[in-house]
C-alpha positions in Angstrom: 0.0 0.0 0.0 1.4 3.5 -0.8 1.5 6.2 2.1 1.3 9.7 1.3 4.1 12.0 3.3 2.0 14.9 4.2 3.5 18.2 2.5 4.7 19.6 5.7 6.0 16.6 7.4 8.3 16.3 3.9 9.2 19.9 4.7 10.7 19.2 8.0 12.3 16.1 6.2 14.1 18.6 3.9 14.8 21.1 6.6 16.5 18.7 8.8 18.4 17.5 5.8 19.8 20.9 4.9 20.3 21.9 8.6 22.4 18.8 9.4 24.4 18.4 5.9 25.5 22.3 7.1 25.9 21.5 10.6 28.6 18.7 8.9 30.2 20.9 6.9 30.6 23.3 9.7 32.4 21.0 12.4 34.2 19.2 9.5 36.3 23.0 9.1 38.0 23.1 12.7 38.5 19.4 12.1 40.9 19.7 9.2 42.6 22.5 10.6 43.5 20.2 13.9 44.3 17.5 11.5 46.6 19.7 9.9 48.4 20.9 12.9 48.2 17.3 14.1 49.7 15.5 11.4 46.6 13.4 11.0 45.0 11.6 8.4 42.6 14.0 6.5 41.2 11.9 3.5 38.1 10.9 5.3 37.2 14.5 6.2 37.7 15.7 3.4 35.4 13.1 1.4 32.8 13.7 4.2 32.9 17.4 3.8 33.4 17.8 0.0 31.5 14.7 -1.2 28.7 14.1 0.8 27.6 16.9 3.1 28.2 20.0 0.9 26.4 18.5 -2.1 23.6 17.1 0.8 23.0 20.6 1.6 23.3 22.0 -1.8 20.6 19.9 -3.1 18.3 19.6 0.1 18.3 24.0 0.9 17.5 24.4 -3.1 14.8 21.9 -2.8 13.6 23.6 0.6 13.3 26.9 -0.6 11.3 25.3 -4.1 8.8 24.3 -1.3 5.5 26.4 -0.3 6.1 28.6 2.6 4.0 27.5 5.9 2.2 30.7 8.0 4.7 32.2 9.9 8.0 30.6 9.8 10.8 31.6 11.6 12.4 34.0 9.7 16.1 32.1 10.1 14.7 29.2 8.0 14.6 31.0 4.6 17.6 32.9 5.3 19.9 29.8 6.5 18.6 28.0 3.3 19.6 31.0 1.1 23.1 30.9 2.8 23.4 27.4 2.5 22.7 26.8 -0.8 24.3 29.8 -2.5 28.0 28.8 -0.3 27.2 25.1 -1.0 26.6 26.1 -4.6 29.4 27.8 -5.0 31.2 24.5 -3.7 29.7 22.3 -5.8 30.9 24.6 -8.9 34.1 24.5 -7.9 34.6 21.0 -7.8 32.5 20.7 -11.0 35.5 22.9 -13.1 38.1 21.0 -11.4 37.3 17.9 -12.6 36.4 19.0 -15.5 40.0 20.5 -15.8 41.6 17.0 -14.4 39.5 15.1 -17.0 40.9 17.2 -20.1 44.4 17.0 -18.8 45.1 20.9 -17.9 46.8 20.7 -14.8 50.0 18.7 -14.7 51.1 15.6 -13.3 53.3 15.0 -10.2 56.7 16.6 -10.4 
């Protein structure tokens, strides 16, 4: 049998999504710049934070500002979603040209 998600339980859905794909991106930034001063491993982070969370919240703040606007929502929502997906955006592009740039060969190879 198929279960309809009501429209503003799929809202919170979204809004969780975006708020906690930020919240990632957020605490993985202190923790690369300990790794770095640590000399620890920072592949993992960086996957996390480049791979997963940033184009989480990219695609989940577009998607929750796309969605109809309740009565009176806090006013942060909109705002954080804006922030979130214009920086995460921005991110996303970036990665976008530089492997486009790796795939056609225009940076060099190891020294």
């Amino acid at each position: 049998m198929f279960y309809m998600i009501s429209p503003l339980t799929f809202r919170r859905i979204v809004r969780l999504a975006f708020v906690l794909a930020a919240s990632v991106v957020l605490v993985c930034m202190p923790w690369v710049l300990v790794a770095e001063a640590m000399g620890w491993y920072q592949r993992p982070v960086h996957i996390l934070q480049s791979l997963v969370a940033v184009p989480v919240a990219f695609l989940s703040s577009g998607l929750f500002l796309c969605l109809r606007i309740p009565e009176n929502p806090p006013a942060w929502e909109r705002r954080a979603a804006w922030a979130v997906f214009i920086l995460s955006g921005a991110w996303v592009a970036m990665l976008v040209l530089v492997w486009v740039a790796l795939s056609r060969g225009m940076f060099p190879g190891p020294a």
